[in-house]
C-alpha positions as CSV (number, residue, x, y, z in Angstrom):
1,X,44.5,52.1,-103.2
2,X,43.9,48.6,-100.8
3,X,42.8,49.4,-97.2
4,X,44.6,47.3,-95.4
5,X,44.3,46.4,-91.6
6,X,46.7,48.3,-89.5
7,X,49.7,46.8,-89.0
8,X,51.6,47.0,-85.5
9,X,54.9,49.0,-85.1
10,X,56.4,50.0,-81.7
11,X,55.6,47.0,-79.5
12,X,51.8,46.4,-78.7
13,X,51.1,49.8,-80.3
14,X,49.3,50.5,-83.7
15,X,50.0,52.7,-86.5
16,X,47.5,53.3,-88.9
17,X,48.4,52.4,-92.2
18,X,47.4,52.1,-96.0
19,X,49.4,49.9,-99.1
20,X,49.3,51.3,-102.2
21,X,49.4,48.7,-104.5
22,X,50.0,50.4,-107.4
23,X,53.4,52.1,-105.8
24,X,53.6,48.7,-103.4
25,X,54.2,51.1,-101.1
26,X,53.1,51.1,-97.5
27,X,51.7,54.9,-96.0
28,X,52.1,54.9,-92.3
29,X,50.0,58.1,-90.6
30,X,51.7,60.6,-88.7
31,X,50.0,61.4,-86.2
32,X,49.8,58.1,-84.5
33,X,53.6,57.6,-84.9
34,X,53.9,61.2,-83.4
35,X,51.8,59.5,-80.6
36,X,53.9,56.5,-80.1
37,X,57.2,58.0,-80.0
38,X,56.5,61.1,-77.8
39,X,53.5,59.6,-75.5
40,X,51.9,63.8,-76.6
41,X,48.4,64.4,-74.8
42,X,47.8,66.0,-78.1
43,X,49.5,64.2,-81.1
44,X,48.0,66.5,-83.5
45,X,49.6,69.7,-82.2
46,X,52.6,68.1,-81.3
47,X,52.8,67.7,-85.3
48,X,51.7,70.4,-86.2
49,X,54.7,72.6,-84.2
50,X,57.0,70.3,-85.8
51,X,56.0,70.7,-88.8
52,X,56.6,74.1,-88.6
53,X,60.0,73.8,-87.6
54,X,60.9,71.1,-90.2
55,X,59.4,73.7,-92.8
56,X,61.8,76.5,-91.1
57,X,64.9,74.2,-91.3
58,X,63.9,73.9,-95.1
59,X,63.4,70.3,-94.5
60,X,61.2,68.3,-97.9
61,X,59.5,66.4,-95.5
62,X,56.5,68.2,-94.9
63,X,56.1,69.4,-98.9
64,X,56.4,65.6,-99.9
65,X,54.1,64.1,-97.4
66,X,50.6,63.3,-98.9
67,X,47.5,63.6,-97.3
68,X,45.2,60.0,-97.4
69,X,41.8,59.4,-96.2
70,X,41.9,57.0,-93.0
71,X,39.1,55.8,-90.4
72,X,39.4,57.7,-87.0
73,X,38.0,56.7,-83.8
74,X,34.5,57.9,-84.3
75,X,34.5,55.6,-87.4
76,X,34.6,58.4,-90.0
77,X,37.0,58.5,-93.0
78,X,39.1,62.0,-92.6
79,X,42.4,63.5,-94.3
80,X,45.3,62.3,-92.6
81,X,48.9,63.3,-93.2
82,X,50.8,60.1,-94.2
83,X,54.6,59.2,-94.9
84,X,55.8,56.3,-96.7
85,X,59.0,54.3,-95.1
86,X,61.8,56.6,-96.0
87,X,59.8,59.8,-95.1
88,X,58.7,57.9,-92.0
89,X,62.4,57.6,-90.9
90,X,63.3,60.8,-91.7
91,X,60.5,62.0,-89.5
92,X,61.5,59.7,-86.5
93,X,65.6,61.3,-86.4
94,X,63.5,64.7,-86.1
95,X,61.6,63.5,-83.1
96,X,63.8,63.9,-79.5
97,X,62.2,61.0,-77.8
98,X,63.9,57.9,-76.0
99,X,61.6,56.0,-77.8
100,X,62.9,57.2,-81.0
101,X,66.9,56.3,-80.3
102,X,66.5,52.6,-81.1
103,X,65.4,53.3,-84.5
104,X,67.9,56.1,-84.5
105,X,71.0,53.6,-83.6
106,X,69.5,51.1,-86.2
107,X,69.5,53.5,-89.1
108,X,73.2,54.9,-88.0
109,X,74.5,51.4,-88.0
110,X,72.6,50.6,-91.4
111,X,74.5,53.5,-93.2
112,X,77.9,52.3,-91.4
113,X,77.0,48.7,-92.4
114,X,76.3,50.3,-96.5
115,X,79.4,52.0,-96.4
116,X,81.5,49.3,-95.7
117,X,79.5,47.3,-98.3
118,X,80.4,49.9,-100.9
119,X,84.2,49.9,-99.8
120,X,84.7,45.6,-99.5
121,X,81.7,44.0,-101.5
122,X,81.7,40.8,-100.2
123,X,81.5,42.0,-96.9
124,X,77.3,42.5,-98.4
125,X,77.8,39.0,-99.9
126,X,78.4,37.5,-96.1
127,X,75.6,39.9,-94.1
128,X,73.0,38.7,-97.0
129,X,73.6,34.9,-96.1
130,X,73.7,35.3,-92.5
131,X,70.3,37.1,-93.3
132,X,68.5,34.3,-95.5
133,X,70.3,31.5,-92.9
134,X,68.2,33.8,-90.2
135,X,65.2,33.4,-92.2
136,X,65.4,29.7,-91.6
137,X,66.4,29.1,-95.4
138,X,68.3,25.8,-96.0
139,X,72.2,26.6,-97.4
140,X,71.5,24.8,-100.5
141,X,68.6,27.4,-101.1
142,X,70.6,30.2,-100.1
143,X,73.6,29.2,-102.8
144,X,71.0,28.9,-105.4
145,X,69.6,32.3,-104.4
146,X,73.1,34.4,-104.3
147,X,73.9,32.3,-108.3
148,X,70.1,33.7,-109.3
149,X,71.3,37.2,-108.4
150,X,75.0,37.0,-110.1
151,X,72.6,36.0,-113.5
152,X,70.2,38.9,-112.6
153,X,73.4,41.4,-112.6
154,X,75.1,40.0,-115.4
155,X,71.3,40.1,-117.4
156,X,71.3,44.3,-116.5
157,X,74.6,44.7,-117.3
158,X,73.7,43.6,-120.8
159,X,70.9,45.6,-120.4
160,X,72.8,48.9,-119.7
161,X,75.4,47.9,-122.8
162,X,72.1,48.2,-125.0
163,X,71.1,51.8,-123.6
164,X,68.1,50.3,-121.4
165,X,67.2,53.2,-118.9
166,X,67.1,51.7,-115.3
167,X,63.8,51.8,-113.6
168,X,60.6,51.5,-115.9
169,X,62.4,50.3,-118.7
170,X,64.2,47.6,-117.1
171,X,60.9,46.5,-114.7
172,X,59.2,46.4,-118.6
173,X,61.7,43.7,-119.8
174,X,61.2,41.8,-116.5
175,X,58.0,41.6,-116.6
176,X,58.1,40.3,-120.7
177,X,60.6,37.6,-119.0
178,X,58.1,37.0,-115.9
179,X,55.1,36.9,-118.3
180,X,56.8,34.4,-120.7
181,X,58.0,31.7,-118.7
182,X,55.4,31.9,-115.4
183,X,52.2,33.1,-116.9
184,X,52.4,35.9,-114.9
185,X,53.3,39.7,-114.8
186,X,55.9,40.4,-111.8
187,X,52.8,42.1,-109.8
188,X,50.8,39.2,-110.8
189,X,52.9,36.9,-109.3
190,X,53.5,38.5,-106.2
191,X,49.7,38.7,-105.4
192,X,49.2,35.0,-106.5
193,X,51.6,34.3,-103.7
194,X,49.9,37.2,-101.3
195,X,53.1,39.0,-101.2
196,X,53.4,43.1,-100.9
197,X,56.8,44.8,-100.8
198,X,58.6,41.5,-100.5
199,X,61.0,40.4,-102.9
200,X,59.6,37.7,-105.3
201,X,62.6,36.0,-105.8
202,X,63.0,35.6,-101.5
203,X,59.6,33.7,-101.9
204,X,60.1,31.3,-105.4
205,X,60.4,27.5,-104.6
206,X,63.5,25.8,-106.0
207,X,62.1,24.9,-109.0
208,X,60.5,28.8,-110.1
209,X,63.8,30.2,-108.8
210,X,66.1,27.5,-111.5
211,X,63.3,28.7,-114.1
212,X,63.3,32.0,-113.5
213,X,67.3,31.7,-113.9
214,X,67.4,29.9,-116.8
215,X,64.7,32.6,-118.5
216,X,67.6,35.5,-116.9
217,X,70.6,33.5,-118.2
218,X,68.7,32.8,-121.6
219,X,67.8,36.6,-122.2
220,X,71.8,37.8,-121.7
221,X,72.9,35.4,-123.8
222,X,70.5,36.3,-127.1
223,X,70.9,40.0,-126.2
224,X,74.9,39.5,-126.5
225,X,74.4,37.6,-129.8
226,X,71.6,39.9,-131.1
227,X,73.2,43.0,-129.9
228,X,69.3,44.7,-130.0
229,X,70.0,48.5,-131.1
230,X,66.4,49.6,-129.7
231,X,64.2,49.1,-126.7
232,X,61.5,47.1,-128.7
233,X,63.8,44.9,-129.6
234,X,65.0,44.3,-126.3
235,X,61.4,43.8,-125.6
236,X,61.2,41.0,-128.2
237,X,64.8,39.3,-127.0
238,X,63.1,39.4,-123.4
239,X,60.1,37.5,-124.8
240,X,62.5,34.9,-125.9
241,X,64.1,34.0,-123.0
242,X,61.1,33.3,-121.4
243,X,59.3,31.5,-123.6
244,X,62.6,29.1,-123.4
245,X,62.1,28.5,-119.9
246,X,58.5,28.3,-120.3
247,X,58.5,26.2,-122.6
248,X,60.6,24.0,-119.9
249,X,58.4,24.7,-117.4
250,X,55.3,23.1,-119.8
251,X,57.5,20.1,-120.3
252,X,57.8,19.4,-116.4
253,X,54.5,19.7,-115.6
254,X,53.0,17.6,-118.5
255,X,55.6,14.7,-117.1
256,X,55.1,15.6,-113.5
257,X,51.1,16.3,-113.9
258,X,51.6,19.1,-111.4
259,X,52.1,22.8,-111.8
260,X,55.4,24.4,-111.3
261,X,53.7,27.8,-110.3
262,X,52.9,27.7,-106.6
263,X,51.2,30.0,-103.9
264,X,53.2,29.2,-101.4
265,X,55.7,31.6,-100.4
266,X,58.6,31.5,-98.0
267,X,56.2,32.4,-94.8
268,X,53.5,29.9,-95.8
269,X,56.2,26.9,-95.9
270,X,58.3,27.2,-92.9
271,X,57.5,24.3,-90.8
272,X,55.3,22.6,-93.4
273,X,58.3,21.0,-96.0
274,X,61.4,22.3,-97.1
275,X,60.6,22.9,-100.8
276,X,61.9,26.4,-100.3
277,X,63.6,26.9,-96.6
């Protein structure tokens, strides 16, 4: 576990909070969101009763919560009840506060937004570019991005023909791909660009996203001729599409003299050049 500063939620207001690298998970504590929300003299109890009630309603809240170690106002390290995002929303529709109903109307309108999604897919298709185009990203990146995740879908679709279980299995053989043509494991690569929770793709520059793609497109299209019968040799067939677009990637940067890899991430280049927005 990373202690990390606190970040800020809620306006000017902080919320104590802890990423857990292993689970790239942020853990937000309670308490101080109880605080924030309900402006309680006495956070603490305020939890504590609702807690109580959550447990009566035979809510899974309060069983699945853990319980980290974080630095009080006196300095000290103590136990604190902590939630990670999902449990933190959950906990926030279970908190009567006008503070609360903005986060209450976003996650209504996200569930509407998913369901309509579900029912007309390219309605997602359209919301995702107005989000990227939001993000400042340049159209030309954004049409390269939406191709690099029809070859990621077509690549697990293979994946699920050959009996790979989604999940581990699947962030395995990424990782072999990731490994094979960047140098890098999919962690790895994140924290060479100081990224968290973010999407590695969202942060590649032209280049590492066409690479990546190629090492994707190569993978699908050994695995359909291969036709692996075990995970292992998945494994293997995932090895070889990256070492394809690693070996690519070599031959660029011994005519370039530069390295394809970079540490700049989509946050660290707005502004600068438009390599990746």
């Amino acid at each position: 576990m990373k202690k990390e500063t606190a970040i800020k939620l809620f306006g000017q207001q902080q919320i104590r909070s802890l990423w857990n690298e292993g689970e790239e998970k942020w853990y937000f504590s309670i308490v101080d969101v109880v605080g924030v929300l309900t402006d309680s003299p006495n956070p603490n109890n305020y939890w504590k009763v609702l807690k109580h009630r959550l447990n009566k309603e035979g809510s899974q809240l309060v069983t699945n919560c853990n319980q980290l170690k974080m630095q009080s106002a006196d300095g000290k390290f103590y136990k604190t009840d902590v939630a990670d995002t999902e449990q933190l929303f959950r906990l926030i529709q279970s908190i009567p506060s006008p503070k609360a109903e903005p986060f209450k109307m976003w996650l209504a309108q996200t569930g509407r937004e998913r369901i309509d999604e579900i029912e007309d897919p390219e309605i997602g298709i359209d919301r995702l570019m107005e989000t990227y185009f939001k993000k400042g990203y340049s159209k030309e990146w954004i049409n390269q991005r939406l191709k690099s995740i029809e070859i990621r879908k077509a690549l697990t679709d293979e994946w699920e023909i050959r009996g790979v279980k989604k999940g581990q299995e699947y962030a395995i053989l990424t990782n072999e791909i990731t490994k094979a043509w960047a140098g890098f494991t999919t962690k790895q690569f994140k924290n060479f660009k100081g990224l968290k929770k973010e999407n590695l793709r969202d942060h590649m520059s032209n280049l590492e996203l066409v690479l990546n793609m190629l090492a994707e497109a190569t993978t699908t299209e050994i695995s359909k001729e291969k036709k692996p019968k075990s995970f292992e040799q998945n494994r293997k067939i995932a090895k070889q599409g990256g070492t394809i677009a690693g070996n690519t990637r070599k031959e660029i940067e011994e005519k370039t003299g530069k390295s394809v890899i970079t540490r700049k991430n989509a946050k660290a280049l707005k502004g600068k050049n438009k390599e990746l927005l």
